[in-house]
C-alpha positions in Angstrom: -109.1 14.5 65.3 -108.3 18.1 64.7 -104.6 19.2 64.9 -105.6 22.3 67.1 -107.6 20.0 69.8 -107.4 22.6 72.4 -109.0 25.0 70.5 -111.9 22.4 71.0 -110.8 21.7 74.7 -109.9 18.5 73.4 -106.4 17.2 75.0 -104.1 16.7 72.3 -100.8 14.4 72.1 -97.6 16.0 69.7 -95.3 13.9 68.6 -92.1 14.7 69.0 -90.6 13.6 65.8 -92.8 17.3 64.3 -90.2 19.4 66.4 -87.5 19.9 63.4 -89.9 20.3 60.9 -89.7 23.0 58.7 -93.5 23.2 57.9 -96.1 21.3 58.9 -99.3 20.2 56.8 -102.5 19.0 58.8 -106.0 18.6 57.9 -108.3 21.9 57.6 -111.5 19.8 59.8 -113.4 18.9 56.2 -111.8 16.6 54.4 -110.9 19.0 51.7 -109.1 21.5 53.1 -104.9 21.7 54.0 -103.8 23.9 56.8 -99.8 25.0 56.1 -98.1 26.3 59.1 -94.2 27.0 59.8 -92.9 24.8 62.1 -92.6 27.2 64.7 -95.7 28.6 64.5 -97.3 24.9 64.7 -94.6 24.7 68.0 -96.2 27.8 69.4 -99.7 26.4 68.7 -99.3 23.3 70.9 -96.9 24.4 73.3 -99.3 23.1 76.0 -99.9 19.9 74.6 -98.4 17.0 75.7 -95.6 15.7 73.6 -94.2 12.0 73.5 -92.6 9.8 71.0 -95.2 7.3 69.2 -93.9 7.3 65.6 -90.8 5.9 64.1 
């Protein structure tokens, strides 16, 4: 389930609630690794995704 899906051509769902985050932490694709991106950056990223509201 990598954060950057498209990058994979996977589709990829954002969740709304990650809009006004400051930074974001995701998984680096190995178990071990943490990617760190502004929020922002992580906005610009997956501005093609589709976003919806699945958390609370």
């Amino acid at each position: 389930m990598p954060a950057l899906g498209a990058a994979y051509g996977l589709k990829v769902i954002v969740d709304d609630s990650l809009a006004n985050e400051p930074e974001i932490y995701f998984e680096g694709g190995d178990h071990a690794s943490l990617v760190h991106v502004a929020g922002s950056t992580f906005q610009e990223l997956l501005a093609d995704a589709r976003h919806a509201r699945f958390t609370e």
